[in-house]
C-alpha positions in Angstrom: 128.1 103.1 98.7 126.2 101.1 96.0 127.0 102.3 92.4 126.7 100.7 88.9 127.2 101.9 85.3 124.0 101.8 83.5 123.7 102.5 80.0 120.5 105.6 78.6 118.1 103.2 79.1 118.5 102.4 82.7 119.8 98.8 82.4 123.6 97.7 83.8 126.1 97.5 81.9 129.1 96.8 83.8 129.6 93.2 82.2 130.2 95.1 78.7 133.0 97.2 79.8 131.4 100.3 77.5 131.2 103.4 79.2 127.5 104.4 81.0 126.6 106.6 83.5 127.4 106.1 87.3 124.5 106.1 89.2 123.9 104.9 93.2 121.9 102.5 93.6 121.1 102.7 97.5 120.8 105.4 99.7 124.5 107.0 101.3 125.1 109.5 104.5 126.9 112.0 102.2 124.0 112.8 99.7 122.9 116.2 99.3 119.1 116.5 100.4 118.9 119.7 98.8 120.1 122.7 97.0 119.9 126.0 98.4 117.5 128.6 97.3 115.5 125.4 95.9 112.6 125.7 98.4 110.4 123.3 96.3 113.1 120.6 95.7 112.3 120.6 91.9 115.8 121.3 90.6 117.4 118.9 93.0 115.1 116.2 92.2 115.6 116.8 88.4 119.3 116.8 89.1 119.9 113.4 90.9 115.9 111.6 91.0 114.6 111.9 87.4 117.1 110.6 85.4 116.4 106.8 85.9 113.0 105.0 87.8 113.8 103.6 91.0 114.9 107.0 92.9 118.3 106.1 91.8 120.9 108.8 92.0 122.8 109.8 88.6 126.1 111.1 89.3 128.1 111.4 86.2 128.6 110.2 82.5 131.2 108.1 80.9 131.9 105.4 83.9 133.0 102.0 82.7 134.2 98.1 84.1 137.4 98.1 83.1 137.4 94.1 82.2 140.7 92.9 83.6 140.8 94.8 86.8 136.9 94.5 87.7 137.0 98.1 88.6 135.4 101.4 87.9 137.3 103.6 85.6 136.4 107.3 83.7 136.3 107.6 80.5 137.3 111.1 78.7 134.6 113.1 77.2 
Protein backbone atom coordinates (compact mmCIF):
# COMPACT_ATOMS: atom_id res chain seq x y z
CA UNK A 1 0.00 0.00 0.00
CA UNK A 2 1.12 3.48 -1.08
CA UNK A 3 0.59 6.19 1.66
CA UNK A 4 2.17 9.63 2.27
CA UNK A 5 1.54 12.49 4.83
CA UNK A 6 0.24 15.47 3.12
CA UNK A 7 -0.26 18.57 4.77
CA UNK A 8 -4.34 20.72 4.25
CA UNK A 9 -3.34 21.66 1.13
CA UNK A 10 -2.71 18.47 -0.53
CA UNK A 11 1.13 18.75 -0.94
CA UNK A 12 3.67 16.01 0.88
CA UNK A 13 5.18 16.62 3.61
CA UNK A 14 7.01 13.79 4.82
CA UNK A 15 10.59 15.53 4.27
CA UNK A 16 9.42 18.10 7.13
CA UNK A 17 8.77 15.57 9.81
CA UNK A 18 5.45 17.85 10.97
CA UNK A 19 2.47 15.92 11.36
CA UNK A 20 -0.24 15.75 8.07
CA UNK A 21 -2.78 13.61 7.27
CA UNK A 22 -2.24 9.95 6.00
CA UNK A 23 -3.68 9.48 2.84
CA UNK A 24 -3.12 6.36 0.05
CA UNK A 25 -2.01 7.29 -2.72
CA UNK A 26 -2.78 4.11 -5.12
CA UNK A 27 -5.49 1.87 -5.05
CA UNK A 28 -5.30 -1.38 -2.26
CA UNK A 29 -7.44 -4.89 -2.19
CA UNK A 30 -8.68 -4.03 1.41
CA UNK A 31 -10.57 -0.69 0.65
CA UNK A 32 -14.07 -0.37 1.42
CA UNK A 33 -16.09 0.25 -1.85
CA UNK A 34 -18.92 1.23 0.09
CA UNK A 35 -20.91 1.91 3.18
CA UNK A 36 -24.04 0.21 3.78
CA UNK A 37 -27.38 1.80 3.61
CA UNK A 38 -25.41 4.38 1.25
CA UNK A 39 -27.11 3.37 -1.95
CA UNK A 40 -25.84 6.62 -3.79
CA UNK A 41 -22.15 6.39 -2.56
CA UNK A 42 -22.29 10.05 -1.51
CA UNK A 43 -21.26 9.63 2.07
CA UNK A 44 -18.51 7.19 1.17
CA UNK A 45 -17.12 9.31 -1.44
CA UNK A 46 -17.23 12.39 0.94
CA UNK A 47 -15.50 10.15 3.55
CA UNK A 48 -12.41 8.83 1.70
CA UNK A 49 -12.62 10.75 -2.28
CA UNK A 50 -13.24 14.50 -1.51
CA UNK A 51 -10.81 15.40 0.77
CA UNK A 52 -7.77 15.83 -1.64
CA UNK A 53 -7.85 15.86 -5.96
CA UNK A 54 -6.48 12.90 -7.43
CA UNK A 55 -9.12 10.18 -5.92
CA UNK A 56 -6.73 9.82 -3.18
CA UNK A 57 -7.91 8.08 -0.02
CA UNK A 58 -7.70 10.15 3.44
CA UNK A 59 -7.43 7.94 6.19
CA UNK A 60 -6.52 9.85 9.29
CA UNK A 61 -4.99 13.04 10.88
CA UNK A 62 -1.78 13.65 12.63
CA UNK A 63 0.68 11.09 10.67
CA UNK A 64 4.33 12.32 10.57
CA UNK A 65 8.24 11.11 9.16
CA UNK A 66 9.79 10.64 12.15
CA UNK A 67 13.35 12.00 10.76
CA UNK A 68 15.83 9.62 12.15
CA UNK A 69 14.01 6.42 11.62
CA UNK A 70 12.38 7.27 8.02
CA UNK A 71 9.19 5.88 9.30
CA UNK A 72 5.58 6.72 9.86
CA UNK A 73 4.67 7.61 13.35
CA UNK A 74 1.12 9.12 15.08
CA UNK A 75 1.03 11.99 16.56
CA UNK A 76 -1.45 12.57 19.74
CA UNK A 77 -4.39 14.71 19.16
Amino acid sequence: MAVEVFDPTGNNIEHTGQPGELVVTRPHPSIPVYFWGDESGEKFRKAYYDTYPGNLVYILKFPYVCPNAAHRCLAPR
